[in-house]
N, C-alpha and C positions, 0 to 999 in steps of 0.2 A: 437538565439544561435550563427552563425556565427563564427566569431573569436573574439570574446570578451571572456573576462576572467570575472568571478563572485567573489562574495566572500565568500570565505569559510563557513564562522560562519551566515552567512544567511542560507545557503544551512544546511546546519549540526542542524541549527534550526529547520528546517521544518522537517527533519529527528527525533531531537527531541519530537518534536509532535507528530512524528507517534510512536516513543516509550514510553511517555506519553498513547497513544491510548491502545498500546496492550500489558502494563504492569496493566491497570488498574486505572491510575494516573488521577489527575487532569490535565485538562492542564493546560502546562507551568511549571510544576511543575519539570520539568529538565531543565528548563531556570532559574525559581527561585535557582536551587539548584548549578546553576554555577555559577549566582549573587555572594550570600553566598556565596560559594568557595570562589573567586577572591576577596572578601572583606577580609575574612578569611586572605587567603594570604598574601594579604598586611598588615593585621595588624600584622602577623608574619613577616616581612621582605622580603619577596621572592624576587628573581630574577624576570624582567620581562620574562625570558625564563622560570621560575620553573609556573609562572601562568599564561604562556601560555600552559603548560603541564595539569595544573589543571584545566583554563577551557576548553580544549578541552577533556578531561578525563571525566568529569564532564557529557557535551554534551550528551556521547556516552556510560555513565554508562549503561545504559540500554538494549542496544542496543542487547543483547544475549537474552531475553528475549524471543523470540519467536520460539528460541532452542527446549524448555521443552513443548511447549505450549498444544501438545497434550496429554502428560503424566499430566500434572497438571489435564487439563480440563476432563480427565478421574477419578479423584478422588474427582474433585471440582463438581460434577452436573453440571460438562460439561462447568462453567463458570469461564476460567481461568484468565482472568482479575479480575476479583471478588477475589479469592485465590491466586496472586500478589501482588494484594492491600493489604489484609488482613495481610499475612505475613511481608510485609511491613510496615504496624502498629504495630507492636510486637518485639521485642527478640525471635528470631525464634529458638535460639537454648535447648527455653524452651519449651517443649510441651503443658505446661497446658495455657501458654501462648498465642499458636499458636491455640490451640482448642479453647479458648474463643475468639480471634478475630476470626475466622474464622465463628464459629456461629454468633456473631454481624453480620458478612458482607453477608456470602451466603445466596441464593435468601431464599424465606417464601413461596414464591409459588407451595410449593410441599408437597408431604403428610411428615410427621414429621417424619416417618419410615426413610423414604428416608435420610430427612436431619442428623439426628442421624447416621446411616448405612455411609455416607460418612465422618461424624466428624471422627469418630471411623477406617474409613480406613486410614484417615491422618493420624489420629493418630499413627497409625501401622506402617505407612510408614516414621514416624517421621525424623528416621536416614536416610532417603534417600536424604534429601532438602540438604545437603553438595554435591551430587552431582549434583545434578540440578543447584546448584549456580555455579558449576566446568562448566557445558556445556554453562550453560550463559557464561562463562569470557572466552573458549575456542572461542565460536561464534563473541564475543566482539574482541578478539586480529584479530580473523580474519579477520573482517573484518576492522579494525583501518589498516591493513598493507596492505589494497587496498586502500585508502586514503592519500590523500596532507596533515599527521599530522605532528605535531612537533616532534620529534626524542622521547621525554619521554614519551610519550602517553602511548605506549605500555604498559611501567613498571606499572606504576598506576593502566590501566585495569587490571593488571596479578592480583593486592591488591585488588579489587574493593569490593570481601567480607569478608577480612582478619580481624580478630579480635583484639582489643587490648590486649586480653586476650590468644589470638592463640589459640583458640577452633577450631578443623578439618582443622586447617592450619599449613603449616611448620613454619611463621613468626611470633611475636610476639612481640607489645613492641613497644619501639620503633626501630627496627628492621625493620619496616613496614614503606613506605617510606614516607615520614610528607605529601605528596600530597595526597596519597592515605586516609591517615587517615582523611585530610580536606574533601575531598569529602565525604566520608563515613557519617562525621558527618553533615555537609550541606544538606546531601539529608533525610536524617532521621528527622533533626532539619524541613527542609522545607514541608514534607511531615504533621509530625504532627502541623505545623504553618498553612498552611491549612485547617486542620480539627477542628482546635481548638484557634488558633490566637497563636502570640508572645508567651505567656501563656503555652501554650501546646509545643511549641518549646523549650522551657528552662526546662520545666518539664522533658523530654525523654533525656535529656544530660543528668540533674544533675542521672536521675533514670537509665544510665547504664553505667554512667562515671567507666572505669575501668575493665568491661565487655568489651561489645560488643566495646566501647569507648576510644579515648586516653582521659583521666581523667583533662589534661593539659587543651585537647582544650574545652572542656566542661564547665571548669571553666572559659574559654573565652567568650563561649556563654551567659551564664550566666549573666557577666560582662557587655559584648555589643551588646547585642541581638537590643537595639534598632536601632545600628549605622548596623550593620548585615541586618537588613530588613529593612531598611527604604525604603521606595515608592513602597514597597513590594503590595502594597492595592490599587495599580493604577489597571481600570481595564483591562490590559493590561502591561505586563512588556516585549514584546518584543521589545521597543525601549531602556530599561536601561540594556539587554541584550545584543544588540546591541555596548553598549557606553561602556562595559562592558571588551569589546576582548582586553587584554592585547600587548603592544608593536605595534601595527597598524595591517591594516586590514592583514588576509592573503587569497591566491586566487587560486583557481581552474584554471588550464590553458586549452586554449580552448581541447588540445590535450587530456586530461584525462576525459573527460565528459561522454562518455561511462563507464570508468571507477568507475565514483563515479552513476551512473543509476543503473550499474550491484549491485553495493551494497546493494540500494534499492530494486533491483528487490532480490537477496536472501535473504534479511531481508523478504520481502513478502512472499516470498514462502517456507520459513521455519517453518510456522506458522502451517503446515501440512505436512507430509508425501506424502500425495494425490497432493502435488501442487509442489514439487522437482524439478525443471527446467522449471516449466511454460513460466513465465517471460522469460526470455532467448530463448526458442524454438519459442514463440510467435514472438519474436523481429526479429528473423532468419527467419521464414515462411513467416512474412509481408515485410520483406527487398527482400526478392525473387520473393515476388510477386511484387511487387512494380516495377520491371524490365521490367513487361507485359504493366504495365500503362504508360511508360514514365515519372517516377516522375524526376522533375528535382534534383540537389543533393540538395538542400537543405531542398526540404520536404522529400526526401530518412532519412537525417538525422535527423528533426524533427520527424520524423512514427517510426521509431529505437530508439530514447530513450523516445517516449511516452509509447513505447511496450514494453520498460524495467522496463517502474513505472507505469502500467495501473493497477495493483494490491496493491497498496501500502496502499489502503484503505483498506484491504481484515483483515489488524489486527486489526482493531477496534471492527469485531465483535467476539463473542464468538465459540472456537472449536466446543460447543457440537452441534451449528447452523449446522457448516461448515460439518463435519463428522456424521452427521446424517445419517442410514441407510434409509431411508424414505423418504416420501413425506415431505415437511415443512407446516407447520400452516400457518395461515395469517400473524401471526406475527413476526415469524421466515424469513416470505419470504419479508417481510420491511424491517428486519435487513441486509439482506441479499442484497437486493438494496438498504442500505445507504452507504456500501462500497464504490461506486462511485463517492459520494458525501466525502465521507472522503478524497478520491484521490483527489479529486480537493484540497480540502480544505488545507490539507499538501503544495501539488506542486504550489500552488500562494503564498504560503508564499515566496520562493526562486525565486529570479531574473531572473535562471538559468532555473528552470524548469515551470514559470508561463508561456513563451510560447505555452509548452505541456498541459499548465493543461485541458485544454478544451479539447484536442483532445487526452490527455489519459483517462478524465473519462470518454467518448463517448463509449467506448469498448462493452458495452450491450446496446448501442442504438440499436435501430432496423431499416428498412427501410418503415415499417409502422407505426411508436410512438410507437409501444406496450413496446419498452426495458425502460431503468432507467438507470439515475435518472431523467432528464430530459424531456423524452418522446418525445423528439424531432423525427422528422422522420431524416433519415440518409441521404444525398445527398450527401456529402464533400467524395471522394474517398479515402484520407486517413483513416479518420474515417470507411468505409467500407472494406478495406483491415484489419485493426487492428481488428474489429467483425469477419470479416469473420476467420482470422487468429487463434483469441482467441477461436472461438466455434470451430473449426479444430483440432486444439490440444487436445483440451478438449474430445471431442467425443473419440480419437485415447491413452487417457490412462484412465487408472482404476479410478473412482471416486467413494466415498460410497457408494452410492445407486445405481451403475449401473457396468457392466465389461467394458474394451476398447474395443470399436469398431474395426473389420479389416479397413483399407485403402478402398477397394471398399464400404463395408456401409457405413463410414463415408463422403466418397464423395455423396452418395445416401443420405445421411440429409440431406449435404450444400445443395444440387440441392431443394432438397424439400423444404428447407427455403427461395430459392431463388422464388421458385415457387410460395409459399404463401406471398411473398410480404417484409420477414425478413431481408433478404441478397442483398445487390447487386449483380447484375447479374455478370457484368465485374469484379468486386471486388473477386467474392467467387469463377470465373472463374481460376482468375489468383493467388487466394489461391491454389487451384487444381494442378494448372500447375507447380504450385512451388512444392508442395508436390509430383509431380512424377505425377499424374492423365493425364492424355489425353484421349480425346471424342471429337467424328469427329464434326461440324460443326451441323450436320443434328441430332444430339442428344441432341443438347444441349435445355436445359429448361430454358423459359422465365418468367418472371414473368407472374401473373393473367391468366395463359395456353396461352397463346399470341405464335403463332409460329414464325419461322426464318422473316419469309418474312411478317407477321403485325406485327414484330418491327421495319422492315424498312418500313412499310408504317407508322409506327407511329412516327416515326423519321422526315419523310419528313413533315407529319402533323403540327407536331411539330412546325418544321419550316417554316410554313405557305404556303407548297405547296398544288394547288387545284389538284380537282381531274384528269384533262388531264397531268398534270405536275408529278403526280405521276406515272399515265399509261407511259408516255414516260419515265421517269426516270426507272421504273422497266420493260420495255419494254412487258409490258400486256397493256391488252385491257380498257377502260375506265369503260365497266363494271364491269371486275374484279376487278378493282381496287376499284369500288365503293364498293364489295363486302367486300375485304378486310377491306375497313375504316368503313362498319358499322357491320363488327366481332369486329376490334378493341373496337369501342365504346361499344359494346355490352358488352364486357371482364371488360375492364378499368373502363367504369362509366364515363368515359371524353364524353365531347360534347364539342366541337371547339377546336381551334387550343390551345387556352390558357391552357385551363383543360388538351388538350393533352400533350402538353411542360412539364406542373408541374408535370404530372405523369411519364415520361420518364427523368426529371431530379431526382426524387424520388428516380429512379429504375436504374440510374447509364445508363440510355441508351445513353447520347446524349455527350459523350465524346470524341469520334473518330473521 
């Protein structure tokens, strides 16, 4: 990260994707739908500044999305991606419409009461989706005006679901401002061109030209759908994405980088109630603790915006997973650790944050393999401060299935995770110390029950000291000491010096 400057429409990319993830969408299917735009535009004439507004508008269409996301998935059988998509393929502000997609898409997996019982609630709740699209475009402005945009952004997202027709909108017409209605119609057109090719693209203009539709641009689609999507069927279009960014690149200055993290971390954490300021407290807890370890500044500021997008994966899966009162199934509890993998998968797309990616989706590693996705054991101290930080927080507020912890229980986990081998010691130490915690010396808990003085005899082990070299370093006697390294052994499961190192580099002991 450094001081280097990134580029915007990279970064806003990978962002794309993740709202792609947690509207439902295909991917790329807000990359295809700024393509479209920006050709749109130009075949209207535009200013390079008016389709610089479009595609950045475009980008970020989605981006409120995760506003509603519990209220939907309380009506959808808990699958709110599923019931984004759905509405998404329809004229939502017909109901018989919005029922029959909605049964095409919602899951089969459930008894046919169920499924019926939830059509019939939407259906009730029909007049409510004009506010839900209000909290999307409220979420959208907000966060467009934490952002390095272009000055028009803004207006377009206010239109993002304004009618041609001015159905539950003040505008109408052409009234509504020609950018916004390109996007509108690109992301509909590109949605059903996905599900159905070119084909289906031209069908969904000409079929609500004048409705939901400016009628003008629809007769454009129509006309040049093929010059519209061409290379549209690569399998991959975020290089013509890319070639795409009107007037030249624009860029993120090193100064603002938290800035654009924080955005992604309340896009994450919006996705629930239960998760309201995660991201952020998490980023604060591990910066504090970070202070105990001596991180130099620049893995200070590598651990602070991984701990700002260490959840960015958390909206791909579905609310009903997330807000579950209960235990999860098998299969719920995979979805549940693909999150992680979604994190990565977003944050290497961007130049800006492929450095983090690794050490943001590390967040549920553990320091014995047991965590995900990876199952890697945890040795890198950052990555231990960010776990330890993440389950810290976690513990100390309300989640579905459980109440918040007070401060002394919650330090009573970390300690016990550390003890079973989950936590680093120093890591979940200086979580603690961050959080206010202090505990003398003579209480503190080691891994595998190992006490004070055989982690220092397992330190010097370690580091290849024999046994008189031990006795003289801890000022006991040789047979004590022998005593000690065969408690050690006995604990750990190590034999020699080697096996002793890798488990004391495992356990975060041999940093000081």
């Amino acid at each position: 990260m450094g001081n280097s400057r990134h580029r915007l429409a990279e970064t806003l990319g990978a962002v794309a994707l993740a709202t792609d993830l947690a509207a439902g969408s295909a991917p790329e299917t807000a990359l295809g739908a700024t393509v479209a735009s920006v050709r749109i535009g130009r075949m209207l004439g535009f200013s390079t500044s008016d389709l610089s507004d479009v595609y950045y508008g475009s980008l970020l269409r989605f981006i409120g999305c995760t506003a509603t996301a519990t209220e939907v998935a309380s009506l959808a059988l808990g699958v709110d991606q599923v019931a984004n998509y759905a509405v998404s393929m329809c004229d939502w502000v017909d109901p018989d419409q919005v029922e029959a997609s909605l049964d095409t898409y919602l899951p089969r997996d459930v008894a046919e009461t169920r499924r019926r019982e939830a059509l019939a609630a939407i259906r009730a709740n029909h007049e409510g989706i004009p506010d839900l699209t209000a909290a999307h475009c409220a979420q959208a402005l907000a966060f467009a005006g934490r952002l390095p945009l272009p000055a028009g952004v803004s207006e377009l997202l206010r239109h993002m679901n304004t009618r041609w027709d001015g159905r539950f909108s003040e505008a109408v017409g052409s009234d509504i401002p020609i950018g916004a209605r390109v996007i509108l119609l690109a992301v509909n057109c590109e949605h059903h061109r996905r599900a159905g090719g070119t084909v289906s693209a031209v069908e969904v203009a000409r079929a609500r030209a004048g409705g939901q539709l400016d009628p003008e641009l629809c007769a454009l689609i129509e006309r040049e759908a093929p010059a519209i999507f061409d290379g549209f069927d690569a399998p991959s279009i975020w290089p013509l994405f890319l070639e795409s960014e009107p007037g030249g690149a624009r860029w993120i200055e090193p100064g603002t980088v938290a800035d654009v993290a924080g955005v992604l971390a309340d896009f994450a954490d919006q996705k629930s109630g239960w998760w309201l300021g995660h991201s952020h407290r998490v980023a604060s807890l591990a910066a504090g603790a970070a202070a105990f370890l001596n991180l130099d500044p620049d893995e200070l500021a590598e651990l602070q915006i991984a701990a700002l997008v260490h959840d960015i994966g958390r909206v791909a899966v579905a609310n009903g997973v997330w807000e579950k009162p209960g235990a999860l199934d098998p299969i719920e509890r995979r979805l549940v650790e693909s999150h992680s993998y979604q994190t990565e998968t977003v944050l290497s797309l961007s130049s800006l944050f492929q450095p983090v990616a690794v050490l943001a989706s590390s967040a549920y590693e553990r320091g014995d393999g047991s965590g995900f996705h990876r199952h890697n054991r945890v040795i890198d101290a950052r990555a231990g401060l960010l776990a330890a930080a993440d389950v810290y927080d976690a513990l100390t507020h309300d989640r579905p299935w459980r109440d918040a912890l007070e401060g002394p229980a919650a330090a009573a986990e970390l300690r016990a995770m550390v003890s079973d081998g989950l936590l680093l010691p120093d890591c979940a130490r200086a979580v603690l110390e961050a959080a206010g915690h202090r505990r003398r010396a003579s209480e503190q808990v080691y891994p595998a029950g190992l006490t004070r003085r055989e982690v220092e005899v397992l330190v010097l082990l370690a580091r290849g000291a024999q046994t008189k070299v031990i006795a003289a370093r801890l000022s006991i006697s040789a047979k004590t000491a022998d005593h000690h390294i065969q408690s050690v052994y006995g604990k750990t499961g190590a034999r020699g010096r080697a096996a002793a190192a890798l488990f004391a580099a495992q356990q975060g002991l041999v940093r000081s």
